[in-house]
C-alpha positions as CSV (number, residue, x, y, z in Angstrom):
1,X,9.2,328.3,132.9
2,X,11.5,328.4,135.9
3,X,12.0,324.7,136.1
4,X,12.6,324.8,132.5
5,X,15.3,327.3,132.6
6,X,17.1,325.1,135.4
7,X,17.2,322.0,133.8
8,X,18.8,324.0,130.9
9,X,21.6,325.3,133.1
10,X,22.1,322.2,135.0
11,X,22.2,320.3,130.8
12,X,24.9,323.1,130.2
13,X,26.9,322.8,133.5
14,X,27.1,319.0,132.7
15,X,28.2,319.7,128.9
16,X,30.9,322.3,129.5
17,X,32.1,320.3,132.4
18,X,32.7,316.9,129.4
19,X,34.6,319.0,127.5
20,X,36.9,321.3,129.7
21,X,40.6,320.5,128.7
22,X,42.8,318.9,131.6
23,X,45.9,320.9,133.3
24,X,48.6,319.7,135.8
25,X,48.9,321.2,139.7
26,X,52.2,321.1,141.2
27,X,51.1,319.4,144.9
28,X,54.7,318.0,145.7
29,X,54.3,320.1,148.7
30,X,50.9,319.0,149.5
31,X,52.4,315.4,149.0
32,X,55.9,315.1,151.0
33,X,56.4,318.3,152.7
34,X,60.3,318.9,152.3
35,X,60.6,315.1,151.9
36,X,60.7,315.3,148.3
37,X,63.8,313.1,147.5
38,X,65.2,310.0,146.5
39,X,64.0,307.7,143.4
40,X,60.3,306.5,143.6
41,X,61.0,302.2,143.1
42,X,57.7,300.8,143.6
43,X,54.3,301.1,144.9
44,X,51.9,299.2,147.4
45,X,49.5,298.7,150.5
46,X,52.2,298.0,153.1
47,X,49.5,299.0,155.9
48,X,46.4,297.0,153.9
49,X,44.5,300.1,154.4
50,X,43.4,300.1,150.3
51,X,45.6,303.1,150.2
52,X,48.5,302.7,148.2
53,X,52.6,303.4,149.5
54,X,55.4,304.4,147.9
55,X,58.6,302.5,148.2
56,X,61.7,305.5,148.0
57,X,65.5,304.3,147.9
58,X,67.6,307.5,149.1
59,X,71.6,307.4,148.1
60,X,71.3,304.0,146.3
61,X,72.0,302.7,150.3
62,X,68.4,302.7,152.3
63,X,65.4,302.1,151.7
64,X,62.1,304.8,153.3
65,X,58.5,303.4,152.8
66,X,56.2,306.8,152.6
67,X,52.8,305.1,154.4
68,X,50.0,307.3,152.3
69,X,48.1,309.8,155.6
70,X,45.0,311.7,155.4
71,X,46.3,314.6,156.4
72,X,49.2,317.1,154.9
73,X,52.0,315.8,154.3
74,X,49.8,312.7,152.7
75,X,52.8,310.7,152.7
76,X,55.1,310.5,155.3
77,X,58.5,308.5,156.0
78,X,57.1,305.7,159.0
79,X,59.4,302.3,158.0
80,X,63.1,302.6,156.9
81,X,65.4,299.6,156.0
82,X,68.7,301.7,156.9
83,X,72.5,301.5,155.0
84,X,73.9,300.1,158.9
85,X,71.6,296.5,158.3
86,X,72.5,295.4,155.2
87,X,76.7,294.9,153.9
88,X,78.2,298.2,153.7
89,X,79.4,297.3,149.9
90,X,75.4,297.1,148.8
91,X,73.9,299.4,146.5
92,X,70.5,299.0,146.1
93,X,69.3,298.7,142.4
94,X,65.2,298.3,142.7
95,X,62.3,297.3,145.2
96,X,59.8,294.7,144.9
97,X,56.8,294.5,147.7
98,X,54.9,291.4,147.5
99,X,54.1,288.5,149.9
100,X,57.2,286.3,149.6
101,X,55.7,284.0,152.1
102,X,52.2,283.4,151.7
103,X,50.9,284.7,155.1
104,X,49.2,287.4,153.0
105,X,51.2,290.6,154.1
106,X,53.6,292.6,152.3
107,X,57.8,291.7,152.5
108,X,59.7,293.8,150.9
109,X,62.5,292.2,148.3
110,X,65.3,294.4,147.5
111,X,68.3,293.9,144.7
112,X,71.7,295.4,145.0
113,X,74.6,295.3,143.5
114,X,77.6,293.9,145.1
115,X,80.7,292.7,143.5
116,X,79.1,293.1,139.9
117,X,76.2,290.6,140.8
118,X,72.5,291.3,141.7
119,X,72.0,290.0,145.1
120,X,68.4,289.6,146.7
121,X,67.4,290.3,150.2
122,X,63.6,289.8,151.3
123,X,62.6,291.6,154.7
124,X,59.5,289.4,156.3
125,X,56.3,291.6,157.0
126,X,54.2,291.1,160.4
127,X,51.7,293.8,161.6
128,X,52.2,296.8,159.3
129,X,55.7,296.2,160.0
130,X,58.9,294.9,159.1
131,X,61.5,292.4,160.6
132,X,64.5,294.7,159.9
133,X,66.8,292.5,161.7
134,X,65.7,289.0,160.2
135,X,66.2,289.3,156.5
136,X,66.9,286.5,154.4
137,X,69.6,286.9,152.0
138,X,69.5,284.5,148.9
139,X,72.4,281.6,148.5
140,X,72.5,282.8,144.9
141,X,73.1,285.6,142.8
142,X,72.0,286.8,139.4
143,X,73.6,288.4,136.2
144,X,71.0,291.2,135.8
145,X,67.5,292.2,138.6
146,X,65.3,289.2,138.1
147,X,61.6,289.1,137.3
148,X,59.3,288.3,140.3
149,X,56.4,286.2,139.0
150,X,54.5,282.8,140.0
151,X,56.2,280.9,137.9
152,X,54.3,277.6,139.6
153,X,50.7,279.4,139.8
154,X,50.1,279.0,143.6
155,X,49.5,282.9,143.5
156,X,53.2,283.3,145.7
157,X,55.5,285.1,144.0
158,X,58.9,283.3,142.8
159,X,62.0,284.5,141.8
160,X,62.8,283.8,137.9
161,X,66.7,284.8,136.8
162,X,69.8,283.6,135.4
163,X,72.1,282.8,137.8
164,X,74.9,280.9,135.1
165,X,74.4,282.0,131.7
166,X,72.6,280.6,129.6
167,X,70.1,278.6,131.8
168,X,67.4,280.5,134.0
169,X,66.4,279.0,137.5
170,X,63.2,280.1,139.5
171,X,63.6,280.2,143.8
172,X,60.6,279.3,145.7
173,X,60.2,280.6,149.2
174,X,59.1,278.1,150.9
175,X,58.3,278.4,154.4
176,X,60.7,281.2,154.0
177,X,63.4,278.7,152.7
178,X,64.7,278.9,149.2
179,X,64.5,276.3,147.1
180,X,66.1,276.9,143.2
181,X,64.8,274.7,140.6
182,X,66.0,275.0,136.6
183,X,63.2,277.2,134.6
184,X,63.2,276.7,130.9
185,X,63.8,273.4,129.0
186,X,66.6,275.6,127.0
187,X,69.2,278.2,127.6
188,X,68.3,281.5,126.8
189,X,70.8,283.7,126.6
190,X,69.4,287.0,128.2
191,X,69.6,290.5,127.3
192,X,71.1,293.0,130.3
193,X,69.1,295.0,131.0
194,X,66.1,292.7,130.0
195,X,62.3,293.6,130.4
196,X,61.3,290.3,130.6
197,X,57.2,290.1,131.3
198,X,55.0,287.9,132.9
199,X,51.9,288.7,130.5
200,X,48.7,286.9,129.1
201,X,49.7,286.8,125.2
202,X,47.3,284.8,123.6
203,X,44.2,285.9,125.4
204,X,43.3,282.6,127.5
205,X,43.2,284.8,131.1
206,X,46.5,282.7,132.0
207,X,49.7,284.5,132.0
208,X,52.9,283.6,129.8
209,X,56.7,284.9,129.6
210,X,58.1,286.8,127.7
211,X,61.9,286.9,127.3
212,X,64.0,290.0,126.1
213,X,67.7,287.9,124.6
214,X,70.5,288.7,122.7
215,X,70.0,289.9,119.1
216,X,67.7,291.7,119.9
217,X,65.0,288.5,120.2
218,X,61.6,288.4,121.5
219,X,61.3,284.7,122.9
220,X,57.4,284.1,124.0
221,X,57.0,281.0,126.4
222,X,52.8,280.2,126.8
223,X,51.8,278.6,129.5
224,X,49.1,275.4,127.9
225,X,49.0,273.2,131.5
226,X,51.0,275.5,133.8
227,X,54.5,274.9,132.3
228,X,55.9,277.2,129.8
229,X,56.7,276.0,126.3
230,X,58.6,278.1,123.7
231,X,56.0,279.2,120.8
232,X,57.8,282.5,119.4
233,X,61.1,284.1,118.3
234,X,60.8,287.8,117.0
235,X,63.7,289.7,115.8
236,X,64.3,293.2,116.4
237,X,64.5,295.5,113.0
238,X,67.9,295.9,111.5
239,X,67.1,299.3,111.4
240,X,66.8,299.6,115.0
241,X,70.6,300.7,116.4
242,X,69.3,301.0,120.2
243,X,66.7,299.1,121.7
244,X,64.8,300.0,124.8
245,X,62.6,298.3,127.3
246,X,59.5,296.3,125.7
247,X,56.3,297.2,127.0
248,X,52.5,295.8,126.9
249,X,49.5,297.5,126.5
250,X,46.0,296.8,124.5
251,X,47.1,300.1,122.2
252,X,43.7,299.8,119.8
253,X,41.5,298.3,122.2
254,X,41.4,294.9,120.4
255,X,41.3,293.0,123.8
256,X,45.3,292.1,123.0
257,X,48.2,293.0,124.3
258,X,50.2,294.7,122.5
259,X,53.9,294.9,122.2
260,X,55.7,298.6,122.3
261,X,59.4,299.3,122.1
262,X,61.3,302.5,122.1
263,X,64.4,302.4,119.8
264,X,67.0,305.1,118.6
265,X,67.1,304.5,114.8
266,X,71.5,305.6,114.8
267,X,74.0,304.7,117.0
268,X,74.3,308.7,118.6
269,X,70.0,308.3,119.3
270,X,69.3,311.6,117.9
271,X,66.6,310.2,115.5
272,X,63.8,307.8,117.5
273,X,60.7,306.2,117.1
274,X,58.1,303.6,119.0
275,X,57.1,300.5,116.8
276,X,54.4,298.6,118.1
277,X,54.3,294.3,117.4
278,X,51.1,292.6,117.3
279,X,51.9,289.4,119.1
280,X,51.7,286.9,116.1
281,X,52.8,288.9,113.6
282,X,56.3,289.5,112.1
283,X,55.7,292.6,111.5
284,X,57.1,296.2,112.9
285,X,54.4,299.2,112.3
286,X,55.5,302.9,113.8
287,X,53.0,304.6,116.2
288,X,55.6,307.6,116.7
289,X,58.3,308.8,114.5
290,X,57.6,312.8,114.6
291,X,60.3,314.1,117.5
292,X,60.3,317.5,115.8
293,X,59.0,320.7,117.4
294,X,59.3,323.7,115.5
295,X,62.8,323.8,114.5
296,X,64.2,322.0,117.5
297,X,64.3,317.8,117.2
298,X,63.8,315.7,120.1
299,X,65.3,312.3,120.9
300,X,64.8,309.5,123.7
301,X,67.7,309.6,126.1
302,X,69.7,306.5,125.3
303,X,69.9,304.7,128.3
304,X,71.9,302.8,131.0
305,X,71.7,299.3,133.3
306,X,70.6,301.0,136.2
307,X,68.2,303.3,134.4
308,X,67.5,302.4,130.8
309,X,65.0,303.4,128.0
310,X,61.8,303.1,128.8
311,X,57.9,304.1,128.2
312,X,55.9,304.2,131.3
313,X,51.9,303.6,130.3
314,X,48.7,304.6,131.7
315,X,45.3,306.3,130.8
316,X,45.3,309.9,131.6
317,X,42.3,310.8,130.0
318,X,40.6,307.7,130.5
319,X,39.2,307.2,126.9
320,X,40.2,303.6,127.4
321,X,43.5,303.8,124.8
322,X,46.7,304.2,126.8
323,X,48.8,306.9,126.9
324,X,52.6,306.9,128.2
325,X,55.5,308.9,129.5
326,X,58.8,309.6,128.6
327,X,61.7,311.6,128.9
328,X,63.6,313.2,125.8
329,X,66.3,315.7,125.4
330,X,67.0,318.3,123.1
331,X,69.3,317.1,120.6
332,X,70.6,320.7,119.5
333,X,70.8,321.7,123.3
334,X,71.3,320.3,126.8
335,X,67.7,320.5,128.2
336,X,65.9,317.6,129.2
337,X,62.4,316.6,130.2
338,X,59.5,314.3,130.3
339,X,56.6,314.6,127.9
340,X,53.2,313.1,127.8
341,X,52.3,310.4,124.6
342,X,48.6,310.6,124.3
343,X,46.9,307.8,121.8
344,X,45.2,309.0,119.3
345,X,43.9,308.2,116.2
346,X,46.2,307.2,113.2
347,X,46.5,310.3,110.6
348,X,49.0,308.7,108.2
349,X,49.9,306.2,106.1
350,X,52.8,304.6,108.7
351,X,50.4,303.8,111.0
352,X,47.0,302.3,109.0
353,X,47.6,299.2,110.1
354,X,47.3,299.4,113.7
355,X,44.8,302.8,113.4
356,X,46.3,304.8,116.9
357,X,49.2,306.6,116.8
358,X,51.2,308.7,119.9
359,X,51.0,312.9,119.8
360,X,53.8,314.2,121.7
361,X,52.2,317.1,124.2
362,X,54.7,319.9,123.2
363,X,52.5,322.5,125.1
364,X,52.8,321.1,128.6
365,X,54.2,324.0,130.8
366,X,54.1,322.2,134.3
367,X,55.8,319.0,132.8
368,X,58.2,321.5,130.7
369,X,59.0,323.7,134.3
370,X,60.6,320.1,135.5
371,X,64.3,320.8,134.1
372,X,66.7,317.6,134.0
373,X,64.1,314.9,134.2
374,X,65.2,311.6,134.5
375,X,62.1,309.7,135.1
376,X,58.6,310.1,134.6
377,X,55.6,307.6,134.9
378,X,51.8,307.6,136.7
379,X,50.4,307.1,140.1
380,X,46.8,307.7,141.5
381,X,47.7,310.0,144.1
382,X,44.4,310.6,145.9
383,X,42.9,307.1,145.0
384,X,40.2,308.4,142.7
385,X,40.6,306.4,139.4
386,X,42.4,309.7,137.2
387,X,46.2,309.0,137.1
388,X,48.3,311.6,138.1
389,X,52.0,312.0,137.7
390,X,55.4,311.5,139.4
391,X,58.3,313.4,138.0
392,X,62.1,312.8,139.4
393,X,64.7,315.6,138.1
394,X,68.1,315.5,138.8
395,X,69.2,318.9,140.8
396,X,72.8,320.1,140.7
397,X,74.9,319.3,143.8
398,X,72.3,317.0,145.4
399,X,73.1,313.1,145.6
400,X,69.4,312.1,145.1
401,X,66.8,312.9,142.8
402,X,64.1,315.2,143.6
403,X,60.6,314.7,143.0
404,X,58.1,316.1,141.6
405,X,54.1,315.4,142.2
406,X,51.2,316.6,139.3
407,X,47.8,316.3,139.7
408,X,46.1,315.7,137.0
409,X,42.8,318.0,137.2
410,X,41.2,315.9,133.9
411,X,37.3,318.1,134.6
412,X,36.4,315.8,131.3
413,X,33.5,313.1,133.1
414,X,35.1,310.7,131.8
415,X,34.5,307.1,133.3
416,X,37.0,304.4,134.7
417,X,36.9,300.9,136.4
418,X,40.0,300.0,138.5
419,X,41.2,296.8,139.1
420,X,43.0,295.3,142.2
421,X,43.3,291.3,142.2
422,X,44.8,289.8,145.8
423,X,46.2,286.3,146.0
424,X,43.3,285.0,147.3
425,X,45.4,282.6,149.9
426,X,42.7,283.7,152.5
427,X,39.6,285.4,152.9
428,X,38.3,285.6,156.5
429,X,40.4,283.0,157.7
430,X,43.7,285.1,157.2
431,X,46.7,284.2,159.7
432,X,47.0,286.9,162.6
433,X,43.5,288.1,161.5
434,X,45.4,290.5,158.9
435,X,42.8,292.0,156.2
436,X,44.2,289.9,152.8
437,X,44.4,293.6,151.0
438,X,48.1,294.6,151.6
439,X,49.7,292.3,148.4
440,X,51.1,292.8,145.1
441,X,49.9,290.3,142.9
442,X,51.9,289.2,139.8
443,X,50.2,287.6,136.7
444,X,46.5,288.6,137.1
445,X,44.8,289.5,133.7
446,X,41.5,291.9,133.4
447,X,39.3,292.8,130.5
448,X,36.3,294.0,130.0
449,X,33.2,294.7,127.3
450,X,30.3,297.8,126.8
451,X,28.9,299.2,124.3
452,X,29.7,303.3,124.3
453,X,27.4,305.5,123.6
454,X,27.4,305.4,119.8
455,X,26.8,301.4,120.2
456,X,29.4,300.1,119.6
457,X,31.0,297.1,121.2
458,X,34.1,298.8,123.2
459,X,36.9,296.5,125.5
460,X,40.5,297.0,126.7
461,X,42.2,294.5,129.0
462,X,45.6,295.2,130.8
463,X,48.1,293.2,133.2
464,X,48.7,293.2,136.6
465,X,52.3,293.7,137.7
466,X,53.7,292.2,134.5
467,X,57.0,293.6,135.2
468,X,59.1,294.5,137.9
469,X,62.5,295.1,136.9
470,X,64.3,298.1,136.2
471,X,62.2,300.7,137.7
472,X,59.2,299.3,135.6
473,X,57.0,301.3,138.3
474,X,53.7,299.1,137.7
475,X,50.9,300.1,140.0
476,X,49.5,297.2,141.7
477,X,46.1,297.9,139.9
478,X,44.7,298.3,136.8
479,X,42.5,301.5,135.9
480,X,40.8,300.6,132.7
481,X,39.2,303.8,130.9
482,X,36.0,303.8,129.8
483,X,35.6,307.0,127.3
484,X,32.0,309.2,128.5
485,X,29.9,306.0,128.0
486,X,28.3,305.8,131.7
487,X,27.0,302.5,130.5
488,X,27.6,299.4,132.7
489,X,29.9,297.4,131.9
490,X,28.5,294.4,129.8
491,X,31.2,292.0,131.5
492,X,34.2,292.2,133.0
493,X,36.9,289.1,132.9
494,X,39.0,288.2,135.6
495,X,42.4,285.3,135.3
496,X,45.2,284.5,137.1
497,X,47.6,281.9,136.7
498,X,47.3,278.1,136.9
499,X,49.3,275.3,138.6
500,X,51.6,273.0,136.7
501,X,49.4,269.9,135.2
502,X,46.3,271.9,135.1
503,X,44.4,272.9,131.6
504,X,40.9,274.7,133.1
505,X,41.8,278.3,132.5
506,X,41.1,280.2,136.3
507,X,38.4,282.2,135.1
508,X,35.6,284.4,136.5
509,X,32.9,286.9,135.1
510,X,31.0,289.2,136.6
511,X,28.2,291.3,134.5
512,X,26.6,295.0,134.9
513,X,29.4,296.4,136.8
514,X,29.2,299.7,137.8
515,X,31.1,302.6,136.1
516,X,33.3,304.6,138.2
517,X,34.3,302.0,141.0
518,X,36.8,300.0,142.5
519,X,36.6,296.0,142.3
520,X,38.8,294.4,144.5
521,X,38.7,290.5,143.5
522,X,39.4,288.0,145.9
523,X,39.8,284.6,143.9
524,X,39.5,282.2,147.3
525,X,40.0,279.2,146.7
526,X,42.1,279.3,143.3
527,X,40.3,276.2,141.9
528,X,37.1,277.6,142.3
529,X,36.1,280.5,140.5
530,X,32.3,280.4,140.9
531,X,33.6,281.1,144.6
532,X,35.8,283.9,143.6
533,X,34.5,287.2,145.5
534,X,34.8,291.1,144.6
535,X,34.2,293.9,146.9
536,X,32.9,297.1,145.2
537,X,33.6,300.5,146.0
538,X,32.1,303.4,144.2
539,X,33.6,306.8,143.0
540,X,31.3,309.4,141.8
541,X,31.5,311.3,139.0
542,X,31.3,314.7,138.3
543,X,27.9,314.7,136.2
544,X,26.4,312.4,140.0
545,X,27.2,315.8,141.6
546,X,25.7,318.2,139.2
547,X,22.7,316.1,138.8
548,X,22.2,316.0,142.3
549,X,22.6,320.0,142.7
550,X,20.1,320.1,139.7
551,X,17.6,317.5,141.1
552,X,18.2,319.4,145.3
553,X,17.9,322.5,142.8
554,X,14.3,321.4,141.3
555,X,13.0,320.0,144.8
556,X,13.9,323.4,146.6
557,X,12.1,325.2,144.0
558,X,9.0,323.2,143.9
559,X,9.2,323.7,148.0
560,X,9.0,326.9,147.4
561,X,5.9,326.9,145.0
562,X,4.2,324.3,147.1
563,X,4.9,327.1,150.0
564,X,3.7,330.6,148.7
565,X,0.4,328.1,147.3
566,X,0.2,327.2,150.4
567,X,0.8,330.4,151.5
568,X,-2.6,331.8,149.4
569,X,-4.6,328.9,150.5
570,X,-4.4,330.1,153.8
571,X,-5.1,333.3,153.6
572,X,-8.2,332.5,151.3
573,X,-9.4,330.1,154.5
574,X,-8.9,333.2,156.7
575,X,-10.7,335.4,154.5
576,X,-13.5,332.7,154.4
577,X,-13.5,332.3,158.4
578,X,-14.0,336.3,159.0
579,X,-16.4,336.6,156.6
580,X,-18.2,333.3,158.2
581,X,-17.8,335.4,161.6
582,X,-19.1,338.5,160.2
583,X,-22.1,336.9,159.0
584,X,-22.8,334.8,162.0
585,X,-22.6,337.9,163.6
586,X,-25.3,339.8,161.3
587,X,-27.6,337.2,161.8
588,X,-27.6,337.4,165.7
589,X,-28.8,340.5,165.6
């Protein structure tokens, strides 16, 4: 009866614990100690420790690389590119880690403004460190930040821009030289600020370009053999007065991406919406158009160059449909601040054809405590597959932004799989016996497919680092949610781009992959995906702990029965000798 009791409890313990609702912990303290400033640009390994680093640019003049610690503070300032290195005219616009070089560790590219133009300097990594002194400034400028992707698939990342309107060149670094060559077989005349993406659109695991151009157009450019041929123009809506920055996602969990933009529908912004585009289609279908809370009605904030409109994706609850942030403001007041967009289902006719929909979270006090937010987007803070967030508010008489770090304490057991693809230049054979772990990969394509726990088939795919422009703020990973199916997963695709002239799609599988873990995929060599390798590292789950409290639980009560049994057996067998004794005794006499 006992045992039966505490399985009961143990079944309960695991129920309530799937259906507890999340809440958000202020830990900025916890995270940055009184560091807490400056506007978070980008995020990576620097130290190729699997622990990921925040890239901070302080007064729009230096550049401070917070190295993620184990202890409080968990990250702390270690590597500054100062205002005194580069020209004292240079105002830093955005940060791109990646390895420029192909010596797999992290450089840092930076673009600032100078003179009206975007200028790029790349600082060379070498041990966990940065040659401050030895930069290499670019022989060419661009109109607008330009989109960092491997543009000839040789998994190094290029440098794709227009440098004269209307044609687009790419720079290759090699050996740390640049070398421009044109991009496109046409003009395109570019939109400023663009959100140009670097994307898988048709679902072949090989990533295309997409181009954001005067109109507003949507130009798609798939890659068929490497080189990019010009398959799609979509129009923006007439209806659409302000556009913002174009986004992908699989919204419906179709396997697809899926295209999401954030307009204002008149010219002041103080009616918006999000319309999502099936790639393929001509077609514009609302999955937001409710800004109204109460009596008060909310609108996106319009925008500018160096910080325009923008939707910032990830799976908070990790039901495998993405959510997003965003900041809005009051349009009958002056407050301002970010809000959480969770996917749900669709419950009206506007949306029927896509079947999910965004809810605005009206009720979130620690997001609403945040007062002038000006950015808002996700980050895994303590590396354990639930994404927390990053708020930056701007604070009266302070130069910088301040930010703002929420945990996200999601007690829901829900499950994840997170995705990190490296270049794959090297494997054990790295130069300076460097561990390959410290790069941001652009292009890299995941998916995956299960069955959840009602049987049905279930897949979402994503992009890695499809964007990098404009505060885009990708992670260099994917977490892919996986609802509270503990199933494996069935199969899980991996891609990355291809070289120029070649038509086999880079391709691997792998099959019965463990919920709750980290992959990291090494595809060494490139050509070769049979060869490609994955290391796995495992992240248990709330209901692993309770059963294993249940099960140590069980064992320790069963101990104890097999004890107090044991307990009466041996006092029977003492009985039994003393009444042997006794009786040998009698008969003596």
């Amino acid at each position: 009866m006992w045992i039966l009791n505490l399985n009961v409890l143990a079944f309960l313990l695991l129920f309530s614990g799937q259906y507890k609702t999340f809440a958000l912990q202020d830990v900025t303290a916890d995270l940055f100690g009184a560091e807490n400033y400056g506007t978070v640009a980008a995020f990576g390994d620097f130290y190729a420790d699997k622990q990921t680093d925040m890239f901070i640019i302080r007064e729009q003049s230096e550049v401070v690389i917070f190295l993620a610690d184990s202890k409080p503070p968990y990250f702390k300032p270690k590597v500054h590119i100062t205002k005194d290195i580069l020209p004292s005219d240079t105002v830093i616009t955005s940060v791109v880690p990646g390895d420029y070089d192909g010596d797999s560790q992290m450089d840092v590219l930076l673009t600032a403004e100078i003179s009206s133009r975007t200028t790029v300097f790349i600082f060379w990594g070498h041990n966990q460190t940065l040659d401050i002194s030895g930069y290499l400034k670019l022989n060419k400028t661009f109109l607008d930040q330009p989109l960092i992707m491997d543009f000839n698939g040789d998994m190094i990342p290029d440098i794709f821009g227009v440098t004269n309107a209307p044609s687009t060149e790419v720079c290759y670094l090699t050996k740390r030289i640049p070398q421009w060559q044109n991009a496109l077989g046409s003009p395109v005349s570019m939109r400023i600020p663009h959100s140009n993406a670097f994307i898988d659109l048709n679902k072949d695991f090989t990533a295309d370009l997409f181009l954001t151009t005067d109109g507003p157009n949507f130009e798609t450019w798939v890659s068929k053999d490497g080189n990019f041929t010009k398959a799609e123009v979509m129009s923006a809506d007439p209806s659409f007065k302000i556009v913002g920055q174009s986004s992908f996602v699989d919204f419906d969990g179709d396997g697809y991406q899926d295209h999401l933009l954030p307009v204002c529908l008149d010219d002041a912004c103080k009616r918006s919406a999000i319309y999502l585009n099936k790639l393929g289609s001509k077609e514009w279908s609302p999955v937001l158009l409710d800004f109204q809370r109460k009596e008060t009605v909310w609108s996106f904030v319009p925008g500018k160059p160096s910080q325009p409109l923008s939707l910032h994706i990830g799976d908070y609850n990790l039901d495998g449909f993405p959510d997003a942030l965003v900041v809005l403001r009051n349009t009958s007041g002056s407050a301002q601040q970010a809000f959480l967009l969770e996917n749900v289902p669709c419950n009206n006719a506007s949306c029927h054809s896509v079947g999910r929909m965004f809810h605005i979270h009206w009720d979130q006090s620690d997001l609403g405590a945040i007062q002038n937010a000006v950015m808002a987007t996700f980050f895994d803070i303590y590396e354990d597959g639930i994404l927390d967030m990053l708020v930056l508010s701007q604070a009266e008489g302070k130069n910088d932004l301040i930010i703002h770090a929420l945990k996200n304490n999601f007690e829901a057991d829900a499950y994840f799989v997170k995705v990190m693809v490296l270049s794959g230049l090297c494997f054990n054979d790295c130069p300076d016996d460097v561990k390959p772990f410290g790069v941001n990969q652009p292009g890299p394509y995941v998916m995956y497919t299960t069955v959840d726990s009602n049987g049905y088939l279930k897949n979402a795919s994503a992009g890695q680092l499809s964007q990098s422009a404009h505060f885009s703020l990708q992670l260099p990973y994917t977490v892919l949610g996986l609802g509270r199916s503990a199933n494996f997963l069935d199969h899980l695709f991996v891609g990355i781009p291809r070289q120029l002239g070649e038509t086999d799609i880079r391709k691997k599988e792998w099959t019965a992959i463990i919920p709750n873990s980290q992959l990291i995929v090494i595809p060494y060599p490139h050509n070769s995906p049979r060869s490609w390798s994955a290391k796995l590292y495992l992240t248990p789950s709330n209901s692993v702990l309770l059963t294993a409290i249940a099960l140590i639980g069980v064992c320790i009560f069963i101990l104890v029965i097999i004890g107090i049994l044991h307990w009466q057996e041996k006092k029977a067998d003492d009985r039994e000798k003393r009444q042997e004794a006794h009786r040998f005794h009698f008969d003596a006499m």
